[in-house]
C-alpha positions in Angstrom: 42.3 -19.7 6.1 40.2 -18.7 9.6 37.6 -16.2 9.4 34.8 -15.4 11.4 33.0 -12.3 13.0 32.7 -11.9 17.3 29.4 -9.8 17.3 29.4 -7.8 20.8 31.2 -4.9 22.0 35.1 -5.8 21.8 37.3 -5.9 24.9 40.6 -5.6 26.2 42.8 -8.0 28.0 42.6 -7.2 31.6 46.3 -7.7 34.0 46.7 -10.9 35.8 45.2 -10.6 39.7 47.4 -11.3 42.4 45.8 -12.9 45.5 48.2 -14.3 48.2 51.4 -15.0 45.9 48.7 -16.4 43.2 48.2 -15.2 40.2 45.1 -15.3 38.3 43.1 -14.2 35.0 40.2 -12.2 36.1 36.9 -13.6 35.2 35.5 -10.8 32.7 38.7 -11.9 30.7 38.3 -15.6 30.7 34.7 -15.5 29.6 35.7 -13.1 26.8 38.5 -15.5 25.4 35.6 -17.9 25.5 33.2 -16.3 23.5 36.2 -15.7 20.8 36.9 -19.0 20.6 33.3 -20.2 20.6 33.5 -18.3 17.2 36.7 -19.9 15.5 35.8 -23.1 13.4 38.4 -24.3 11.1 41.4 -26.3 11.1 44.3 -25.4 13.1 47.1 -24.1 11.6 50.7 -25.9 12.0 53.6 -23.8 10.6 54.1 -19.6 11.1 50.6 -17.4 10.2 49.5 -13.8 10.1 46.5 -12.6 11.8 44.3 -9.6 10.8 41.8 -8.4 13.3 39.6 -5.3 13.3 37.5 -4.0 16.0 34.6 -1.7 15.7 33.5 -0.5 19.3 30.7 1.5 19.9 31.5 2.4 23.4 33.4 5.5 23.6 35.0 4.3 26.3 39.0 4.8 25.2 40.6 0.8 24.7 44.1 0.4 23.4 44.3 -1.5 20.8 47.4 -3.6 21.8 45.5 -5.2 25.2 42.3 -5.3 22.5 44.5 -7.6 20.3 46.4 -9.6 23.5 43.1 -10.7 24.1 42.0 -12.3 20.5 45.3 -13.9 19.9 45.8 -15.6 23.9 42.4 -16.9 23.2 43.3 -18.6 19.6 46.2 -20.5 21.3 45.4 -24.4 20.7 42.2 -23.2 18.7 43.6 -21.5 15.4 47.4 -22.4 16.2 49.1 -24.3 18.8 51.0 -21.2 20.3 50.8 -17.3 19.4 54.7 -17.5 18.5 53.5 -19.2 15.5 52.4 -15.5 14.6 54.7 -13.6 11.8 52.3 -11.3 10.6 49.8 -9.1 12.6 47.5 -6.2 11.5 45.0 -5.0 13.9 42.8 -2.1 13.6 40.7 -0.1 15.6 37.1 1.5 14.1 34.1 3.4 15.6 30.8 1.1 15.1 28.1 3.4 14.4 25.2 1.6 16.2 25.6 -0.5 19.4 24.3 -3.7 17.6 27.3 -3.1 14.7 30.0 -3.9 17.9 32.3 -6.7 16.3 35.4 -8.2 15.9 36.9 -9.6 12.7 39.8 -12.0 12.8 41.2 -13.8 9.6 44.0 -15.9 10.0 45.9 -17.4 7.1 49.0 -20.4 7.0 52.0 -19.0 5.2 54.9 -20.9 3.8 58.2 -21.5 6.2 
């Protein structure tokens, strides 16, 4: 089992960039997968999985939970599992955080038999 907190205001995936036929993953995104994989420690995980996450924004700011959740699980490839199709189980949730400095986002990930 993986689980670890993300402290920080949560984001969402942003689309790919297109820039003379190339595409690209903007920068705000890249550094944010970074962060969330900073944050993972624990072995990775070789046969199908489920994944929990919650967020807790502060930021009123309205976020769709779907491109909240693209985000965490794109950044766990080759750090949790070898490739988000590995995923059979995913439970993600969306919550207000109260204060700015309670901003988070906890993942759990857990092996399950084939």
């Amino acid at each position: 089992m993986i689980e670890f907190i993300v402290y920080g205001e949560p984001r969402s995936k942003e689309r790919a960039r297109v820039v003379n036929g190339h595409a690209y993953t903007p920068k705000r995104t890249r550094d944010a997968e970074e962060v969330i994989r900073h944050f993972c420690r624990g072995p990775l995980i070789d046969g199908p999985c489920h994944v929990h996450v919650q967020f807790y924004c502060f930021n009123k700011r309205r976020r769709d939970l779907d491109n909240m959740t693209k985000l965490v699980l794109d950044a766990l490839n080759g750090c949790a599992y070898h490739d988000d199709s590995q995923i059979v189980g995913l439970a993600a949730s969306k919550h207000t955080a109260e204060e700015r400095d309670n901003a988070r986002t906890e993942v759990t990930i857990w092996g399950v038999a084939a």
